[in-house]
C-alpha positions as CSV (number, residue, x, y, z in Angstrom):
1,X,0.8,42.6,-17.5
2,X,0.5,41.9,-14.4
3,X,1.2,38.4,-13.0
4,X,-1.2,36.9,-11.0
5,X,-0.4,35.7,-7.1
6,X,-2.1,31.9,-8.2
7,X,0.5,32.1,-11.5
8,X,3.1,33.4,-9.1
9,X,3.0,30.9,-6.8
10,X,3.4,28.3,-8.8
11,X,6.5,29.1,-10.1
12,X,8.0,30.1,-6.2
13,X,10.4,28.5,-4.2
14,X,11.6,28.6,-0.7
15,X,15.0,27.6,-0.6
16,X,16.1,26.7,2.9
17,X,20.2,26.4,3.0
18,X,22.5,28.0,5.9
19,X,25.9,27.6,3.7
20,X,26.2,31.0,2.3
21,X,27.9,29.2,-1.0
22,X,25.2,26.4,-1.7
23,X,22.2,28.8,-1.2
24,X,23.1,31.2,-3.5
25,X,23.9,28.4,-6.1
26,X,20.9,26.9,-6.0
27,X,18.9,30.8,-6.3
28,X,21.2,30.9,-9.5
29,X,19.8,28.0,-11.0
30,X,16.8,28.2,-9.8
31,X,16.7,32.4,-11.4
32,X,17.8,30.5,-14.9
33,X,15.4,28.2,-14.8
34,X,12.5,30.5,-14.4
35,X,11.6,30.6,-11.0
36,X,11.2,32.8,-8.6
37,X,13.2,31.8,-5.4
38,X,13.2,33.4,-1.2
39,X,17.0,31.9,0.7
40,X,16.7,31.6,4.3
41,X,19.2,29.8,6.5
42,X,17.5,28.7,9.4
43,X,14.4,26.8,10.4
44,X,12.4,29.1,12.3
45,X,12.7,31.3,9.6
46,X,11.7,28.5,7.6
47,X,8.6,27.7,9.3
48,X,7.4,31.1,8.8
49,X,7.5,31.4,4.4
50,X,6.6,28.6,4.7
51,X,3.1,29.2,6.7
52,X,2.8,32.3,4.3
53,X,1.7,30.4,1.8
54,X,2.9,31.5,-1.4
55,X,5.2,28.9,-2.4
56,X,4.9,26.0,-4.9
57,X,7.7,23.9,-3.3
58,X,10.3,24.2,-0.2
59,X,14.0,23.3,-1.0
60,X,15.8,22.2,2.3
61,X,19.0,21.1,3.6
62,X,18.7,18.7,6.6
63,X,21.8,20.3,8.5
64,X,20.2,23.6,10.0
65,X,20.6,25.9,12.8
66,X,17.6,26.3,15.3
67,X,16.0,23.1,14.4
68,X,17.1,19.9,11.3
69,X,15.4,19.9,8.2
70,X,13.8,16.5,9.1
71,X,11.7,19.3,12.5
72,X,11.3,21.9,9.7
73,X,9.1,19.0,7.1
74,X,7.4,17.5,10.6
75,X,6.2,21.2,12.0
76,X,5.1,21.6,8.2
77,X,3.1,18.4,8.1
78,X,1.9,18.5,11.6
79,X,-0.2,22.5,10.8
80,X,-1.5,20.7,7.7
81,X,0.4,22.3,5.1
82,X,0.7,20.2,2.0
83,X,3.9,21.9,0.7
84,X,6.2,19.5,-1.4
85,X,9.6,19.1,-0.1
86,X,12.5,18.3,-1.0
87,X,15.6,17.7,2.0
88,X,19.1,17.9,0.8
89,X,21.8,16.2,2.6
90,X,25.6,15.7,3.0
91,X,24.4,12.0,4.6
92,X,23.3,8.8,2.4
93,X,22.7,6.4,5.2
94,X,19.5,4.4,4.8
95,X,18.1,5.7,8.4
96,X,18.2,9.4,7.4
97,X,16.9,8.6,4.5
98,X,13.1,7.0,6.3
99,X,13.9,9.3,8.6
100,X,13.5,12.1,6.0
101,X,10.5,10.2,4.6
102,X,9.0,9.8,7.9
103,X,9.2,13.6,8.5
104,X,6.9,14.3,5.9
105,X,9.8,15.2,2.9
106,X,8.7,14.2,-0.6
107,X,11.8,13.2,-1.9
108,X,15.6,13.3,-1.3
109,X,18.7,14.2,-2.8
110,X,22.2,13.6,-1.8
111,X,25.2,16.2,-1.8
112,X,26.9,16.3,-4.6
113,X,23.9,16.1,-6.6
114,X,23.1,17.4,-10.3
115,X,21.4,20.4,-10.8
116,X,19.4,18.9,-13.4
117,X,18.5,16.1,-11.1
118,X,17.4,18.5,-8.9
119,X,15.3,20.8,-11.4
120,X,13.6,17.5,-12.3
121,X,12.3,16.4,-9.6
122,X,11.0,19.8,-9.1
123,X,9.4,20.0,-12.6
124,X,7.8,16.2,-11.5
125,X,6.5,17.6,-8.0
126,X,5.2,21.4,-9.3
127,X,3.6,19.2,-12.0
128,X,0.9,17.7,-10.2
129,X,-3.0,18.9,-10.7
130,X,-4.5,19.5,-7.3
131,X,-7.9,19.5,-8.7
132,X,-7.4,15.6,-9.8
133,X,-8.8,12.5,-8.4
134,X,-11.2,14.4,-6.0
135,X,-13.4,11.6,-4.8
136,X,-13.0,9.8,-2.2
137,X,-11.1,6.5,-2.4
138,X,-12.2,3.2,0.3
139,X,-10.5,0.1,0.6
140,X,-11.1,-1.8,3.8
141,X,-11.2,0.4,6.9
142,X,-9.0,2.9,4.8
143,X,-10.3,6.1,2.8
144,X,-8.3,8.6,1.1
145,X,-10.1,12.1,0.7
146,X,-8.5,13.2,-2.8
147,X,-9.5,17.0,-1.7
148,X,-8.2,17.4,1.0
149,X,-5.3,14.4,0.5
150,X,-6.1,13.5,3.8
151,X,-6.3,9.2,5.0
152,X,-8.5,7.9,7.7
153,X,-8.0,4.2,8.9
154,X,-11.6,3.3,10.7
155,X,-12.3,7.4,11.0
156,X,-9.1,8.2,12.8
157,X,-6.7,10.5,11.2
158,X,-3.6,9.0,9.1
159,X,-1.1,11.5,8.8
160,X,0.2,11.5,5.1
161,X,2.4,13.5,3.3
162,X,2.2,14.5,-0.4
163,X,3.3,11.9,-2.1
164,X,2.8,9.0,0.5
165,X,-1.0,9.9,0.0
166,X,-0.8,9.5,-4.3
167,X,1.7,6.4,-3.8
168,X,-1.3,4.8,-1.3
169,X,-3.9,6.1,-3.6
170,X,-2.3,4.6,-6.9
171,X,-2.1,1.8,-5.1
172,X,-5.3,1.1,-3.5
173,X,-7.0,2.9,-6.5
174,X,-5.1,-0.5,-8.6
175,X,-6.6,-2.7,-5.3
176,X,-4.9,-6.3,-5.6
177,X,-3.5,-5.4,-9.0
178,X,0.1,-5.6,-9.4
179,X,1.9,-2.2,-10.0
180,X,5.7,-2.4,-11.1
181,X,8.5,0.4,-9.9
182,X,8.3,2.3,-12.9
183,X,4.5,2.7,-13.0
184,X,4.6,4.2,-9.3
185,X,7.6,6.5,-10.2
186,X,5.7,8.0,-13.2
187,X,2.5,8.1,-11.0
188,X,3.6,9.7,-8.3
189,X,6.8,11.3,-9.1
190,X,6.0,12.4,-12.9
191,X,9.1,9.9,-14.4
192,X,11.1,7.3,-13.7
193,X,14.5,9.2,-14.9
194,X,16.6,10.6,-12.4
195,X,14.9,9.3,-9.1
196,X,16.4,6.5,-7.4
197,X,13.9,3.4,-7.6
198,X,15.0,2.6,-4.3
199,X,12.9,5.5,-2.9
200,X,9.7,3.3,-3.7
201,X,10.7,0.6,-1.5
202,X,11.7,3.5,1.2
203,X,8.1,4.6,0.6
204,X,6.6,1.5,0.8
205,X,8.5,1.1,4.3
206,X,7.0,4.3,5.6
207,X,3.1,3.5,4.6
208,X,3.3,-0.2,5.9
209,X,4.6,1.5,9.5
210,X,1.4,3.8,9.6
211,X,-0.8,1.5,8.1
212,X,0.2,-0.8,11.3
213,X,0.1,1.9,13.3
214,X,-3.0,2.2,12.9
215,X,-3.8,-1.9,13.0
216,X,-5.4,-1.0,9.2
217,X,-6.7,-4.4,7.8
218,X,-5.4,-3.1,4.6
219,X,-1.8,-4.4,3.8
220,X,1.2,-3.2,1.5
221,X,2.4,-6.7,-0.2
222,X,5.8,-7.1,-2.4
223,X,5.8,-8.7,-5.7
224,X,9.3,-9.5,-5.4
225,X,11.1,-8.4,-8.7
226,X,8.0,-6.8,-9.7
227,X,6.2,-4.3,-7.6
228,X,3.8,-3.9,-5.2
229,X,0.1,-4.1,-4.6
230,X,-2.4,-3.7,-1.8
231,X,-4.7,-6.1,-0.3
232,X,-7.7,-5.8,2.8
233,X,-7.3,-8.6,4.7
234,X,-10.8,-10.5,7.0
């Protein structure tokens, strides 16, 4: 039978690696763990599978010829393309790692990492229904459009990647109701094993900068040894 290019797709992913060793690692795993995988080892090239269309989720290292992997998630972001991605890096320093977040990545993993930490977070981003939460959410001078996971602060575009738009929206959807670490790792990542609960403060960081960007009168407050919650303020 067949398999159909929907079914297909969601079990494809671009792997985006220039060491010859690494990428070829990660196709084996990927092979073993049921998916279908495409290696290339350069950005441009990059830029194009990923335009294509056809992939569920975009593997990348940050350290690439042509252009970083931090260029390759921001020319993503910037056509509109809601691809998950995930950077891989050699570097742990906080900076890269907003830096990576500000690009537009989904989430982040450090060289060495586990393989199973890696498959993981893939299962957790592949996971997600598209066709959930479709209406529109408002809070303030802020609306998130669930269909097209697109934000607007007072009609202007806000510029949103995956999983800063369901980390807002779980927040905004919870309006001045506490939510703790673990309940925005599980929302928006699919589980709070193997991810880093750091990467929801790093989050956090990333929405707050837009969200002032934009002068938004809706605010991103800590709930310090708790969580987070959001608040319109006048």
């Amino acid at each position: 039978m067949n398999t159909s290019p929907a079914a297909a797709a969601a079990k494809s992913i671009l792997i985006v690696e220039d060491d010859e060793q690494m990428g070829l690692a990660l196709v084996r795993g990927l092979r073993a763990e049921g998916y279908r995988t495409a290696l290339v080892a350069n950005g441009v090239d990059a830029l194009i599978n990923a335009a294509a269309g056809k992939f569920a989720l975009a593997v990348v290292d940050v350290m690439l010829p042509q252009m970083s992997g931090f260029e390759v998630c921001r020319h993503v972001r910037e056509s509109g393309n809601a691809l998950p991605i995930i950077l891989l890096t050699a570097r742990d320093a906080v900076d890269d790692r907003v830096t990576g977040l500000d690009s537009g990545a989904d989430d982040y993993l450090t060289k060495p990492f586990s393989f199973a930490e890696l498959a993981a977070r893939i299962r957790a981003l592949i996971r997600r229904d598209p066709a959930a939460h479709r209406a529109e959410v408002t809070a303030g001078d802020l609306t998130l459009d669930s269909q097209s996971r697109k934000g607007y602060v007072a009609g202007e575009s806000l510029a949103l990647s995956p999983n800063e738009f369901m980390l807002l929206r779980e927040l905004i959807t919870r309006l001045e109701a506490t939510a703790t670490r673990t309940q925005l790792l599980e929302a928006v990542w699919g589980s709070a094993a193997h991810i880093d609960p750091n990467i929801v403060e790093q989050y956090i960081s990333a929405l707050r900068k837009k969200l002032a960007a934009r002068d938004s009168i809706v605010s991103i407050v800590t709930v310090r040894g708790v969580g987070y919650f959001a608040a319109v303020s006048g």
